[in-house]
C-alpha positions as CSV (number, residue, x, y, z in Angstrom):
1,X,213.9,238.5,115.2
2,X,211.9,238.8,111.9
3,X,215.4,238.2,110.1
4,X,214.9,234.8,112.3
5,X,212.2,233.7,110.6
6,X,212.8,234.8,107.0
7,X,216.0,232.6,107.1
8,X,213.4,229.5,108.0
9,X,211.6,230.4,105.0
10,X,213.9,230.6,102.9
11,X,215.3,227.1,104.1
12,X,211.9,225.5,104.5
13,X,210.8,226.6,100.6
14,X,214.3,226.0,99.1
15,X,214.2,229.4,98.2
16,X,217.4,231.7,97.0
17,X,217.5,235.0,98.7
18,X,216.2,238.1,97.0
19,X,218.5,241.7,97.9
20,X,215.6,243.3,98.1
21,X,213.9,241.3,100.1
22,X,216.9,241.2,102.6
23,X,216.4,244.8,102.4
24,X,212.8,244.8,103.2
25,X,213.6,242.3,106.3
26,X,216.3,244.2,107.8
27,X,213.9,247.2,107.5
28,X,210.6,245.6,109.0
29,X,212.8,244.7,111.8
30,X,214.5,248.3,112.4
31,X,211.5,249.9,112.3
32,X,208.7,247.3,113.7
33,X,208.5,248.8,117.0
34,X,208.6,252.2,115.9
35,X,206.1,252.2,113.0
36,X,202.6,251.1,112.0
37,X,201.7,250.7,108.2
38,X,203.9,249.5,106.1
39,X,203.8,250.1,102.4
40,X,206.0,247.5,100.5
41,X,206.3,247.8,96.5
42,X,208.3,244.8,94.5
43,X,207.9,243.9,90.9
44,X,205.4,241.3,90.0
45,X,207.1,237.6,90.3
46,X,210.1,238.9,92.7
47,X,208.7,236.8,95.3
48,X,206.8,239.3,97.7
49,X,204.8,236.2,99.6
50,X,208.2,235.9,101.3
51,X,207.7,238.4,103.5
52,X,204.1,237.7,104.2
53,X,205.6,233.9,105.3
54,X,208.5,235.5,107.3
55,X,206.0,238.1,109.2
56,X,203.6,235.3,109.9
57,X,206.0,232.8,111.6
58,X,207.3,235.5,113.3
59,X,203.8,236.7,114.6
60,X,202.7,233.5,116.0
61,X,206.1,232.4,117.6
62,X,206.6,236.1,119.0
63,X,203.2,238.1,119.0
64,X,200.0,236.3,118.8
65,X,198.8,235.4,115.3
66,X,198.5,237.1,111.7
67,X,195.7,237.6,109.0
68,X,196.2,238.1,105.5
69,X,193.7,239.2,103.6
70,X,193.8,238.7,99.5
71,X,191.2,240.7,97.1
72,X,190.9,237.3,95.1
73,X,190.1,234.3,96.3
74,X,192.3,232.8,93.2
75,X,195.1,234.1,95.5
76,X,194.0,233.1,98.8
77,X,194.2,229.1,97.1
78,X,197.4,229.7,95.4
79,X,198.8,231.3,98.8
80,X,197.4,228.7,101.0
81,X,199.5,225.7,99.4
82,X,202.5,227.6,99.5
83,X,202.1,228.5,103.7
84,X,201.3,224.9,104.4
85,X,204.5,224.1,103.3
86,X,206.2,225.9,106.2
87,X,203.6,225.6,108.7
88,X,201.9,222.7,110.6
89,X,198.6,222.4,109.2
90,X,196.4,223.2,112.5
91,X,198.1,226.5,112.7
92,X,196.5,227.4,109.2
93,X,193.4,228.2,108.1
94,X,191.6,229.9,105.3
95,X,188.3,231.5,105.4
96,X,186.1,232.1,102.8
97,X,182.4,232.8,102.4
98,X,181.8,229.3,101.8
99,X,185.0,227.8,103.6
100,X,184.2,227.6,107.3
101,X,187.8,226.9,108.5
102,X,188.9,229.5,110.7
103,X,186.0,231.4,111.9
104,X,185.9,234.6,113.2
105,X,189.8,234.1,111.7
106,X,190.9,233.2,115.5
107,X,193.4,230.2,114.0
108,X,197.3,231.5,114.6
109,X,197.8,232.1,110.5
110,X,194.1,232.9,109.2
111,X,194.3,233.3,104.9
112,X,191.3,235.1,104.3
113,X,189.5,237.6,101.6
114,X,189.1,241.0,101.7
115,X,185.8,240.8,102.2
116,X,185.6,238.6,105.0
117,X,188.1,240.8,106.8
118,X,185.8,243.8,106.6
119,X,183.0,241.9,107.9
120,X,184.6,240.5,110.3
121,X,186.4,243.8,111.6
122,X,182.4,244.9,112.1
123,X,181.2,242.3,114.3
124,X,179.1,240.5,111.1
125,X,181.1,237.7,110.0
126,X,178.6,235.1,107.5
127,X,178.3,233.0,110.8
128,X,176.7,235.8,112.7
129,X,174.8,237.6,109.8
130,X,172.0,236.0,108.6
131,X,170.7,235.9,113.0
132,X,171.5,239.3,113.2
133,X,169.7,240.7,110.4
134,X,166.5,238.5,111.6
135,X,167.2,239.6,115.2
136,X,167.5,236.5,116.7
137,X,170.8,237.5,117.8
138,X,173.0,240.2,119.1
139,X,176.1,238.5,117.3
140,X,179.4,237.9,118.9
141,X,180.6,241.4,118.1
142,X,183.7,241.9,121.0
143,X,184.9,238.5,119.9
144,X,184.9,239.1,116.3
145,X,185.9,242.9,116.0
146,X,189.1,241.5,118.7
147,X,190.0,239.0,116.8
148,X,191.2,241.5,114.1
149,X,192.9,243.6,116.7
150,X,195.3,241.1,118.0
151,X,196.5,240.2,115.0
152,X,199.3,241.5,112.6
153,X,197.4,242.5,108.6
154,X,198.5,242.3,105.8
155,X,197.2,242.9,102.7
156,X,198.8,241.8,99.2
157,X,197.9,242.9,95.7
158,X,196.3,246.2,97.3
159,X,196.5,247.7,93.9
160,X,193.1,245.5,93.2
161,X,191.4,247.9,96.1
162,X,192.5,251.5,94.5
163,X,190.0,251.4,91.7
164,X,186.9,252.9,93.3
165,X,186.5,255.2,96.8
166,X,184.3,253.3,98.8
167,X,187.9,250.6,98.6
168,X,190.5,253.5,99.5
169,X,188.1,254.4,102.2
170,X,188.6,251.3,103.7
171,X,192.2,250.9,102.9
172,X,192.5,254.4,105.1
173,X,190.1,252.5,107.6
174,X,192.9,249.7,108.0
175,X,196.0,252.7,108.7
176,X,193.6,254.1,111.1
177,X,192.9,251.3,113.3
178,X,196.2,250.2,113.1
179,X,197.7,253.2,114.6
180,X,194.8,253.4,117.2
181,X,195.3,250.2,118.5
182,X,199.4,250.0,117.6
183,X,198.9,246.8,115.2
184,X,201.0,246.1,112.0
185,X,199.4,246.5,108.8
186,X,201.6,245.8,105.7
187,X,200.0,246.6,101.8
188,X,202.0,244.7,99.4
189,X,201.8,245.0,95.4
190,X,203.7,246.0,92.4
191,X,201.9,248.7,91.3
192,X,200.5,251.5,93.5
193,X,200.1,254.3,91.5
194,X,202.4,257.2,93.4
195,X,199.1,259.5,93.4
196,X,197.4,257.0,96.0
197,X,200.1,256.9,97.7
198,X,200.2,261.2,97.9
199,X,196.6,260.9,98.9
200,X,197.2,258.7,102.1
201,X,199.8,260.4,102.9
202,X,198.6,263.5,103.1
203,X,195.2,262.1,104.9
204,X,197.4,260.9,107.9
205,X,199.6,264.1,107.6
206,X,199.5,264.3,111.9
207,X,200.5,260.9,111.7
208,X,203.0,260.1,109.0
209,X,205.7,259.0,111.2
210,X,204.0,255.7,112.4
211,X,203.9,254.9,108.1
212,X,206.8,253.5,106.1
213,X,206.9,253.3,102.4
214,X,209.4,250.8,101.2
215,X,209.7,251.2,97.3
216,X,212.1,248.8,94.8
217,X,214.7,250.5,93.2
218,X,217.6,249.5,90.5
219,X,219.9,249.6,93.2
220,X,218.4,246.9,95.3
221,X,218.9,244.3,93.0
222,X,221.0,244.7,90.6
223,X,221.4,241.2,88.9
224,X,217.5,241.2,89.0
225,X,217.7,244.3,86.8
226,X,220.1,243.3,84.3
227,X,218.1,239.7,84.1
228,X,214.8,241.5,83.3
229,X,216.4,243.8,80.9
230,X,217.4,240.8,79.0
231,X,213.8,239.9,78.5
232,X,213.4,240.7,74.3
233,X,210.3,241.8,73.2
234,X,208.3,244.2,71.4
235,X,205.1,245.8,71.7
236,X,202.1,246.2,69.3
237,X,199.1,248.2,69.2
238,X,196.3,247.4,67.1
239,X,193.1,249.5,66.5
240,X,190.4,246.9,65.9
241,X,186.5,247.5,65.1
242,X,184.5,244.8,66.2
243,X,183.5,242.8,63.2
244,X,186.9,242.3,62.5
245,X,189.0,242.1,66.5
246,X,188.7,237.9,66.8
247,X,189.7,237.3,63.0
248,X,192.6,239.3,64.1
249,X,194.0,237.6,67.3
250,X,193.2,234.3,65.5
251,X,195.9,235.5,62.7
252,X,198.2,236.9,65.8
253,X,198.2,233.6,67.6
254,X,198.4,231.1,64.4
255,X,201.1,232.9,62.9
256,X,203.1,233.9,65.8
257,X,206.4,231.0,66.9
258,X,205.6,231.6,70.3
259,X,203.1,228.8,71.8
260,X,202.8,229.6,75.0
261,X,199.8,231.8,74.8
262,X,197.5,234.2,76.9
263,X,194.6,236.0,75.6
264,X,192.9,238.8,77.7
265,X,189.7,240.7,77.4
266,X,188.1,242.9,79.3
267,X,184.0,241.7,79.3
268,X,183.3,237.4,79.7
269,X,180.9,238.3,76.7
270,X,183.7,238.8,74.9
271,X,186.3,235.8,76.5
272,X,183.4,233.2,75.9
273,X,182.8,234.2,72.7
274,X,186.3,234.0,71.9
275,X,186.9,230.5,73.5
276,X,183.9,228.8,71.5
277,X,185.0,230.3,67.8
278,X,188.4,228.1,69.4
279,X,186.6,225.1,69.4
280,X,185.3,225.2,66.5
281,X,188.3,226.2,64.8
282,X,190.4,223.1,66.8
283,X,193.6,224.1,67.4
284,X,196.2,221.9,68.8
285,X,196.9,223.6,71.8
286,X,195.5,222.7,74.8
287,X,192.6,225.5,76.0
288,X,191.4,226.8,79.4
289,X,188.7,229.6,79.8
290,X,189.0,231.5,83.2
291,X,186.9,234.0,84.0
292,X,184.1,235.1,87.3
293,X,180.9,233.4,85.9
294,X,182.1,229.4,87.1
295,X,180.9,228.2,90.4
296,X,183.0,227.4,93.2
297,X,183.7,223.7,92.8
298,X,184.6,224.9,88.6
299,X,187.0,227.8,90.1
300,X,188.9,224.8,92.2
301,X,189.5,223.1,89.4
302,X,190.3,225.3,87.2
303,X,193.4,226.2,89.6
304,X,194.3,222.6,89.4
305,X,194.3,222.7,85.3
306,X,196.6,225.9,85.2
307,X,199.2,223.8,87.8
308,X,199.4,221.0,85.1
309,X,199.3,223.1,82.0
310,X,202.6,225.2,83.2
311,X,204.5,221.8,82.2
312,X,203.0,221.7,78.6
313,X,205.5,223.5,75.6
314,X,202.3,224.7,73.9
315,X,198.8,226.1,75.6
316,X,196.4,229.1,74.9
317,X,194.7,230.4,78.1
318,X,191.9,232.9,77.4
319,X,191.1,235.2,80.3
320,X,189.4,238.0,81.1
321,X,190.8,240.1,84.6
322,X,190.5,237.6,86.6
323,X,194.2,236.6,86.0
324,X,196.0,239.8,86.6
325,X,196.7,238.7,90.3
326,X,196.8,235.1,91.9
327,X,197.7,233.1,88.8
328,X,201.2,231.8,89.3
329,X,201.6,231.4,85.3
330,X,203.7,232.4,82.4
331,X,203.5,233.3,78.6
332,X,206.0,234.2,75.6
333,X,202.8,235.6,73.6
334,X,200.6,237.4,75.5
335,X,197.5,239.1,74.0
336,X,195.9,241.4,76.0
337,X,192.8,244.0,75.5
338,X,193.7,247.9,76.2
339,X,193.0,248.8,80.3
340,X,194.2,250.9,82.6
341,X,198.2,251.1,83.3
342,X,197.7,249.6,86.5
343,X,195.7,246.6,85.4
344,X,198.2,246.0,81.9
345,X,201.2,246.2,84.2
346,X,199.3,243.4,86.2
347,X,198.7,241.2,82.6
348,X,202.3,241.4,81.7
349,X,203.4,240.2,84.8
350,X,202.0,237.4,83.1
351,X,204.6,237.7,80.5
352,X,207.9,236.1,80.6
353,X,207.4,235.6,84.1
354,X,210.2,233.6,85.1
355,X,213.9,233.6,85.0
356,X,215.4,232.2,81.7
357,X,212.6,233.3,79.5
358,X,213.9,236.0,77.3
359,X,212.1,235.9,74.0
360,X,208.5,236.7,72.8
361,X,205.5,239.2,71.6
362,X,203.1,241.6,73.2
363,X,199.8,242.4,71.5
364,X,197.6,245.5,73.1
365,X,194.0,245.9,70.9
366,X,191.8,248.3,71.5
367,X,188.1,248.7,69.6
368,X,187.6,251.5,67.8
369,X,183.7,253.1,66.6
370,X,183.4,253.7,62.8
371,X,185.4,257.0,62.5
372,X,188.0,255.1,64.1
373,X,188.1,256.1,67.8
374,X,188.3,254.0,70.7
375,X,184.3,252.4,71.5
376,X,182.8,253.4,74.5
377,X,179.8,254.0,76.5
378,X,178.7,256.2,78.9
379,X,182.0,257.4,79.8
380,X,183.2,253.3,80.0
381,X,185.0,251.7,77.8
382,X,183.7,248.2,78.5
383,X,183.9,248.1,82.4
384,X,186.7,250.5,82.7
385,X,186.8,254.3,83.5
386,X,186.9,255.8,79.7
387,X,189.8,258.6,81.1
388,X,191.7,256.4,82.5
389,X,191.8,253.8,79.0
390,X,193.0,256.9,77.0
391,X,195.4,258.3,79.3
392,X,197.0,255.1,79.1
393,X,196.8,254.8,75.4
394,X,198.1,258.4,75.3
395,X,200.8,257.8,77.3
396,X,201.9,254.1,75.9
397,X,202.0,256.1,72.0
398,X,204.2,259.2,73.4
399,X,206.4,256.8,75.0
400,X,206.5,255.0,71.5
401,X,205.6,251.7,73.3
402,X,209.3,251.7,74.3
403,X,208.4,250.5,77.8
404,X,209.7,248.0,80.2
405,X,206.5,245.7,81.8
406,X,209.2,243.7,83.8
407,X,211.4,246.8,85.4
408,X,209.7,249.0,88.0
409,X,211.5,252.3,87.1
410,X,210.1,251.5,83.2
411,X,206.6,250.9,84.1
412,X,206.1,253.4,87.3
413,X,206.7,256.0,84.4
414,X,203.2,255.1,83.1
415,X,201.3,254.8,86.3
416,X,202.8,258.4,86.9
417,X,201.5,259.9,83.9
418,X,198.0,258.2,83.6
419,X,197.3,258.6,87.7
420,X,197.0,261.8,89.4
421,X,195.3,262.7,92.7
422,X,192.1,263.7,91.3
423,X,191.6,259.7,90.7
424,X,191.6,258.9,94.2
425,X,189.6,260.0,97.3
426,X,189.5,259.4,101.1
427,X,185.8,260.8,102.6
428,X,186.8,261.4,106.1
429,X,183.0,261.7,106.7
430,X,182.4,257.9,105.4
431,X,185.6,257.0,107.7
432,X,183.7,259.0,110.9
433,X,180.8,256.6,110.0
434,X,182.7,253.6,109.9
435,X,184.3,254.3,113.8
436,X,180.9,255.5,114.9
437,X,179.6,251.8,114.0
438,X,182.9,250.3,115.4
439,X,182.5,252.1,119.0
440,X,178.9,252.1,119.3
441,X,179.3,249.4,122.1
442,X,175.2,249.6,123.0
443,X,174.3,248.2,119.9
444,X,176.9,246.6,118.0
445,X,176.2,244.1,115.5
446,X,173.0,245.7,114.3
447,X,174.6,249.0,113.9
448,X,177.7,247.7,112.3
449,X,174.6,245.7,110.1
450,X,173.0,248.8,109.0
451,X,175.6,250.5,108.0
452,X,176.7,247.4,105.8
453,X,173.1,247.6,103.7
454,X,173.4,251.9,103.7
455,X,176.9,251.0,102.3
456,X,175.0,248.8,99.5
457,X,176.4,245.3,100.6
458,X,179.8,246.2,101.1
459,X,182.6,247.8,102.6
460,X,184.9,247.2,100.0
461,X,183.7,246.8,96.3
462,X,181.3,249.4,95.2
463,X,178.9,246.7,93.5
464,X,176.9,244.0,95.3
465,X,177.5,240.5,93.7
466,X,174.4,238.3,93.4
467,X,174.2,234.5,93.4
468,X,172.4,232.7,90.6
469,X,171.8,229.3,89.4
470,X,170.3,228.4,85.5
471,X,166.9,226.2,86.2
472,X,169.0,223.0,85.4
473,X,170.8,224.0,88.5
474,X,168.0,224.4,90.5
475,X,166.3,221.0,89.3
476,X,169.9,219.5,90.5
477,X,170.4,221.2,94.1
478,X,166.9,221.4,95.2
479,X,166.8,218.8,96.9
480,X,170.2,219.0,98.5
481,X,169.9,223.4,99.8
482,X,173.0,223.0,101.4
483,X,174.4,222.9,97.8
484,X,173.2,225.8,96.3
485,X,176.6,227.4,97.3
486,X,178.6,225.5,95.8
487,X,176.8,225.9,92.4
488,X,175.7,229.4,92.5
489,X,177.7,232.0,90.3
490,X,177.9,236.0,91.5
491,X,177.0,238.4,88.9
492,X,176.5,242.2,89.5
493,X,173.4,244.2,89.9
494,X,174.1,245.9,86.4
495,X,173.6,242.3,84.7
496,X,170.9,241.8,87.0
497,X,169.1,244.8,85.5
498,X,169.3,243.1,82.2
499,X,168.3,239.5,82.5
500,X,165.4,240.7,85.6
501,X,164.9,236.9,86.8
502,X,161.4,236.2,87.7
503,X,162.2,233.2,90.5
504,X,164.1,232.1,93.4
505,X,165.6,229.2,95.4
506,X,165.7,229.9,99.2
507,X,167.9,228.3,101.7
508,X,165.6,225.4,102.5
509,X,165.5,224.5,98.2
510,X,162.0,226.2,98.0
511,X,161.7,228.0,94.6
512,X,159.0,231.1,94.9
513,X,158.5,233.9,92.4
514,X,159.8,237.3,92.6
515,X,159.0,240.5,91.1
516,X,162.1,243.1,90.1
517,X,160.5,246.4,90.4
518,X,162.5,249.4,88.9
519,X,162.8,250.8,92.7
520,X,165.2,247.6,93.6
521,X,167.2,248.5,90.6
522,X,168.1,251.5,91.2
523,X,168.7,251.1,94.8
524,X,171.0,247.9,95.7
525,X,170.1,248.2,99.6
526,X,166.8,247.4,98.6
527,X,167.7,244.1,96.7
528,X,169.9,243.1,100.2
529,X,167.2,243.3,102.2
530,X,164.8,241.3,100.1
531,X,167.5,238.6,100.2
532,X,167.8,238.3,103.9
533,X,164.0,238.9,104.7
534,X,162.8,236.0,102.5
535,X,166.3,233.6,103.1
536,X,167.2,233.8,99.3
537,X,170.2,231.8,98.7
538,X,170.2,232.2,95.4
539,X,168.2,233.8,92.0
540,X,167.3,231.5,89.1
541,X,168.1,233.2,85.6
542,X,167.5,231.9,82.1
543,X,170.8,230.9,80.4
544,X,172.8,227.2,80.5
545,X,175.9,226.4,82.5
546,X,179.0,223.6,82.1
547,X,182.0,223.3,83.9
548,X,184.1,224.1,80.3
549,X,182.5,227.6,79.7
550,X,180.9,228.6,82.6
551,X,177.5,230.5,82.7
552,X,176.1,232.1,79.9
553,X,173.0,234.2,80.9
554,X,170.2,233.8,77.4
555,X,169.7,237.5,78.0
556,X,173.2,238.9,77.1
């Protein structure tokens, strides 16, 4: 039946037929009744959202309805216009912390974040959470928590949730529900590292028959092959201190015959900074700054600008992460910071993405400290896991840079040798903590609540984001609250620590002071609490904001 529905796709999209997507199909539908948890790896552009399209029709015309959850919300909006195209329109929804289409995700296709999903798996969704925190209601736990349960999952780009263990907990949350309650969970990506995959494994030893891994191989498309290994490039390495690193990728890009440029860093200190020496410097290619710092209504548009600059001949995009998954775009000079294998497989699937692009150049920098080794601090190099950065430059030198980014058996080499098992963990006592809250039937929301602020403000990501707003902001929204959303910007505790903002704006537009006492600091429950008891929708911080750059806090 699922074989059904992928041929729709495929006709509804005008899409050509991948092999190993046939392959994945014809598997999905052998083993459907049979298994659980799918784990489905393809190589970045091969056209994986496919299968999430076929699996969804199928769902709703044969099971009851679907969910798929995204890490990004970039992705969710790229995602969503693609499904509408094969779906009537009140069959879809998207749900969003500030999008309140499809609550409680009960609509038949629900596009939804990670996030949401979790909260909504514990009885808490956002339109439950701020009366169960204040008590003034027991939630709608049964309905919420069921909605999940009668649904198909699946999760794409789950590489974005293997980078810390309160994630992987979760992710093992997901297998275990799914083969309690018999649902279909699929995790989709190009690049889980083979020692995460060990680790789950091995954590569901009893139960490994109910979990499929479905990995790409030369084999399964072999005219995809032999057009990626067509793709002509080489690979640089530069060891830059930091006086001397945007002088550099200046020279790289002007002197370079390839126009079609992305540049990548790894801190938006650094990808701002960047972007206005750019300005001043007027080039002639048409510019675009993406990275977490713009509000909501900036992050929209945004999307829209990348859609039209894909026609142009000649455009620099600077980025910082945020567009290693959900931005449908492609490069023939791509300039990336050193990160982790996983996350620089992710970049240069940014690279000559599509078919029929064959030539160009890859820079990888990395800053270096006085006596010439690579900068870091406190076991980070900038917000990445120091081990991790060095393995990978280890690795990419003793493979003498001769490495594939566009075929899987090339790149998997890499994860294998910077990953092992001792990166990845799955507390089973966390996990007995999570299905304690999930049965405790007596006192459900507030249970599942409590465990949400012991778990620091989420079940996902390991830090909190906050909302802010500059004082411009503020003068702008005050008298319209229900704004504030729409113009706030999330920033972690750890900037939060730095910049210590000395007001607020609650829901209602009232602005009151605050004091940050080192005990909120170092405890992020604390600082979620204070937020719900006092109705904070957002903090006000000293810095300026505009819809070109985004926010730039005076602190940093």
């Amino acid at each position: 039946m699922i074989q059904e529905y992928y041929t729709k796709v495929l006709e509804k999209n005008k899409w050509k037929n991948r092999e190993f997507i046939d392959y994945v199909i014809s598997l999905l539908e052998k083993e459907w009744t049979n298994k659980n948890v799918f784990i489905i790896e393809a190589p970045t552009g091969y056209g994986k959202s496919t299968i999430s399209q076929a699996i969804s029709l199928y769902s709703i015309n044969e099971e009851l309805k679907v969910i798929i959850a995204f890490p990004l919300r970039t992705l969710l909006e790229d995602q969503y216009e693609k499904f509408k195209k094969i779906t009537e329109e009140n069959f879809l929804g998207k749900r969003y912390m500030h999008s309140l289409d499809s609550r409680y995700l009960v609509k038949p296709i629900t596009l939804t974040t990670i996030d949401m999903l979790s909260l909504t798996i514990f009885g808490i969704p956002p339109e439950e959470f701020e009366k169960v925190a204040k008590e003034q209601s027991l939630g709608h736990y049964l309905f919420s928590h069921s909605s999940v349960l009668f649904s198909n999952i699946i999760l794409d780009e789950v590489h974005l949730l293997s980078d810390s263990t309160k994630s992987i907990n979760f992710l093992a949350l997901l297998i275990h529900l799914a083969i309690t309650n018999n649902l279909k969970l699929i995790f989709m990506s190009a690049t889980i590292p083979p020692a995460l995959i060990n680790v789950i494994s091995r954590f569901f030893e009893n139960k490994k028959e109910k979990l499929s891994l479905i990995r790409f191989k030369e084999n399964c498309d072999k005219e995809f092959i032999r057009e990626r290994l067509r793709k002509n490039y080489k690979i640089f390495l530069h060891a830059l201190k930091e006086s001397e690193k945007f002088n550099k990728i200046v020279e790289l890009l002007t002197k370079s015959p390839f126009k079609k440029a992305i540049v990548i860093f790894n801190t938006v200190e650094d990808a701002i900074s960047f972007y206005k020496l750019l300005i001043d410097l007027d080039l002639n290619s048409k510019k675009v700054l993406l990275h977490s710092r713009f509000n909501e209504i900036d992050r929209e548009r945004k999307i829209m600008e990348l859609k039209e600059i894909k026609k142009l001949n000649e455009y620099l995009i600077i980025s910082t992460q945020t567009i290693e998954s959900g931005v449908d775009i492609s490069s023939n000079l791509i300039i990336t910071e050193l990160a982790p294998a996983n996350s620089l497989i992710q970049r240069l699937g940014r690279f000559l993405r599509y078919e029929n692009e064959y030539e160009g150049e890859v820079h990888i920098w990395f800053e270096v400290d006085e006596k010439g080794k690579i900068k870091s601090y406190m076991n980070k190099y900038k917000v990445y896991d120091l081990k991790l950065v060095e393995k990978t430059l280890e690795t990419l030198k003793k493979q003498n840079l001769k490495i594939n980014f566009h075929v899987p058996e090339s790149y998997e080499k890499l994860l294998k040798d910077v990953y092992d098992e001792s990166e990845f963990e799955i507390n089973k006592s966390i996990i007995d903590e999570y299905n304690y809250a999930l049965s405790n039937i007596e006192n459900l929301s507030q249970s599942a609540l409590d465990l949400f602020i012991r778990m620091e403000g989420s079940f996902v990501r390991d830090e909190m984001p906050i909302p802010v707003i500059t004082e411009e902001i503020y003068n702008y929204v005050k008298s319209s609250p229900n704004k504030i959303a729409n113009y706030a910007v999330p920033i972690s505790i750890e900037i939060l620590k730095k910049v210590k903002p000395k007001n607020a704006i609650k829901t209602d537009g009232e602005k009151i002071e605050i004091q940050i006492d080192n005990d909120k600091m170092k405890r992020p429950e604390k600082w979620l609490k204070f937020l719900l008891k006092n109705d904070i929708a957002a903090l006000i911080v000293e810095g300026k904001y505009n819809e070109e750059i985004g926010l730039v806090i005076k602190q940093l």
